[in-house]
C-alpha positions as CSV (number, residue, x, y, z in Angstrom):
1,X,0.0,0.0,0.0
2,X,1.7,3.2,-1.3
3,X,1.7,6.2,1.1
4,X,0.5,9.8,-0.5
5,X,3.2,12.0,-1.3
6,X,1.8,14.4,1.6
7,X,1.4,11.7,4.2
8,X,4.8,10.8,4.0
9,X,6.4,14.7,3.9
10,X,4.4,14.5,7.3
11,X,6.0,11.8,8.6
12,X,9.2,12.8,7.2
13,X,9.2,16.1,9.0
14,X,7.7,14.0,12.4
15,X,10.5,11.6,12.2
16,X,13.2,14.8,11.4
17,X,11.6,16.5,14.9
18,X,11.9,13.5,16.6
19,X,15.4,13.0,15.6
20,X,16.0,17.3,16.4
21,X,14.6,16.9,19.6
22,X,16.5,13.5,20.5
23,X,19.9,15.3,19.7
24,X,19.0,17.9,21.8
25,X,18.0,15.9,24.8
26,X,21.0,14.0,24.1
27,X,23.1,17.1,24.6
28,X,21.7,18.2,27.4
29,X,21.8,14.8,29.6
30,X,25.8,15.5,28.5
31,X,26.1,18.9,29.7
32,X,24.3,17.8,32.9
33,X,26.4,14.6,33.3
34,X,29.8,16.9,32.8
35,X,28.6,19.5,35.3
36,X,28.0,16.4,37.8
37,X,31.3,14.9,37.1
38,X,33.0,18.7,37.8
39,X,31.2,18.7,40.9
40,X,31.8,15.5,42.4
41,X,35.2,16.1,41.1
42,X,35.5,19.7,43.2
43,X,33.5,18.3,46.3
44,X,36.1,15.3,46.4
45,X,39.1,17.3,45.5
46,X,40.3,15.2,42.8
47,X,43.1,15.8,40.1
48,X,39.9,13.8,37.3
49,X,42.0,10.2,36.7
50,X,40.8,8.7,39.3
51,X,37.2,6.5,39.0
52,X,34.2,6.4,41.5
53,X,35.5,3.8,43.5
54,X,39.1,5.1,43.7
55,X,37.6,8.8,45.0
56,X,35.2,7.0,47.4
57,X,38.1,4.9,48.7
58,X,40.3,7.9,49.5
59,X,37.8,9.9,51.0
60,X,36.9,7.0,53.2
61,X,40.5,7.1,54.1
62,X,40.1,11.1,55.2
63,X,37.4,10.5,56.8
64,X,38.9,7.9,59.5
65,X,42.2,10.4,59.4
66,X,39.8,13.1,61.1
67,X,38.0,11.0,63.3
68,X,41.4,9.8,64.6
69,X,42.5,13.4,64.8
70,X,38.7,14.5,66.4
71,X,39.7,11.4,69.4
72,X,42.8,13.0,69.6
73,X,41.9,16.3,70.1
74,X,39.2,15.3,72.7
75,X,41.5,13.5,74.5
76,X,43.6,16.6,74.5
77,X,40.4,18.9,75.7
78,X,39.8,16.3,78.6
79,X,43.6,16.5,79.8
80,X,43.4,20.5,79.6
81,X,40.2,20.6,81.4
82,X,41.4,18.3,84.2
83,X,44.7,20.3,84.4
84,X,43.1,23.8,84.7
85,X,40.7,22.4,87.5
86,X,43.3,23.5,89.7
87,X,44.2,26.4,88.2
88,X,43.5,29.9,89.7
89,X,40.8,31.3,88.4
90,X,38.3,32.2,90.1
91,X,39.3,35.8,91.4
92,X,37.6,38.1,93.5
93,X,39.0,41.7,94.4
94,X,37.6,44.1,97.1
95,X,38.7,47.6,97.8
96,X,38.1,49.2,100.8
97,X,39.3,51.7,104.0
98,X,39.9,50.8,107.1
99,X,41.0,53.3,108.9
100,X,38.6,56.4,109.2
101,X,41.8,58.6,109.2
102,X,43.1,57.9,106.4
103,X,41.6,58.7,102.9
104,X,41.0,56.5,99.6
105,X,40.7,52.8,99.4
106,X,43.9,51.7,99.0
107,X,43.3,48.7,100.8
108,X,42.3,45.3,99.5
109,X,41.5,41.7,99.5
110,X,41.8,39.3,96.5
111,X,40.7,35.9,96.8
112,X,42.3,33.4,94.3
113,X,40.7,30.6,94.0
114,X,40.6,26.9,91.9
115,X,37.6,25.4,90.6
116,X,36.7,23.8,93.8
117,X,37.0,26.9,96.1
118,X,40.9,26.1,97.3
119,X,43.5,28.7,96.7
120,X,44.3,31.7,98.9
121,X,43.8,35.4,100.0
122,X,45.8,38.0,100.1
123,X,44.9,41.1,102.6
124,X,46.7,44.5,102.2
125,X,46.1,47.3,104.9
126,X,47.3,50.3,103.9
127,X,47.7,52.9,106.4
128,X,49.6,56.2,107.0
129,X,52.9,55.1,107.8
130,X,52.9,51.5,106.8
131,X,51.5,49.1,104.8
132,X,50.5,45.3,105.9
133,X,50.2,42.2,104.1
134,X,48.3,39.4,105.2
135,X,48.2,36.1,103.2
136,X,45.9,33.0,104.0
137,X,44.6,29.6,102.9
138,X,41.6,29.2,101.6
139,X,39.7,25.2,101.4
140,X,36.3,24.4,99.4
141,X,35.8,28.5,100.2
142,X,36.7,28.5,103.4
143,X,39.4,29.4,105.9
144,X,41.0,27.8,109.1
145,X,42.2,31.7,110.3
146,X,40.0,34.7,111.0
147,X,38.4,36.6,108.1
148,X,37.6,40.2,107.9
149,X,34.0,40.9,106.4
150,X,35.7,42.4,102.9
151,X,37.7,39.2,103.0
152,X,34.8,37.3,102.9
153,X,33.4,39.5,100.3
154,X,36.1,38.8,98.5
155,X,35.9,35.0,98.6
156,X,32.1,35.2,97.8
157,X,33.2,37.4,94.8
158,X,35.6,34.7,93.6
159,X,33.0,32.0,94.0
160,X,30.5,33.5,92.1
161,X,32.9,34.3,89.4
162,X,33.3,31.7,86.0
């Protein structure tokens, strides 16, 4: 059965669409599968010889290299945390005057403290025609000598403090 000459320009120009649009679909699932490779490629930092399973392989091997280096590291953290317990640092500084005829506050008290409250004070009284210096121990915020009330403030100071 013979096709009409007008039949078959239609189909002729179908098929040529189909085959236009084809190609072009073809190009594009290129373009899109070169962008993906340049990604992948960029997100994997590699030099673009190596395959799939190469570049999965050596980002499996950075990725226990880190978590060996992230155990490390908190191993480190937990050392320097245990270390600075007993550190000083808690402070607490009080000014004050106690003698009525001299002026200014030029006396003090500054408690220096660890994490748990130990450390010690030291007291200056400064007066006309000397200075004193008083120094004492201080245990989980609290001492085995006397304590003057700015003493105290200061040790309640240093407590409080981060």
């Amino acid at each position: 059965m013979p096709l009409d000459p007008s039949a078959l320009s239609v189909a002729v120009v179908a098929l040529a669409l189909a085959v236009a649009g084809l190609a072009l679909w073809l190009a594009t699932v290129q373009r899109s599968a070169a962008q993906l490779r340049d990604r992948l490629r960029r997100i994997l930092n590699d030099n673009g010889n190596a395959g799939l399973d190469e570049i999965l392989a050596a980002q499996a091997k950075r990725t226990d290299q880190l978590a060996s280096r992230v155990d490390a590291t908190d191993v480190l953290a937990r050392e320097l945390d245990a270390s600075t317990r007993l550190a000083l640092r808690k402070i607490g500084v009080v000014r004050f005057n106690p003698f009525q005829d001299s002026g200014g506050d030029q006396s003090f008290a500054i408690a220096l403290l660890d994490d748990s409250g130990t450390g010690l004070i030291i007291s200056s009284l400064h007066g006309r025609a000397e200075t004193r210096i008083f120094a004492k121990q201080v245990t989980d915020g609290r001492s085995t000598h006397a304590l003057s009330d700015e003493e105290q403030q200061a040790i309640r100071a240093a407590l409080a403090s981060a």
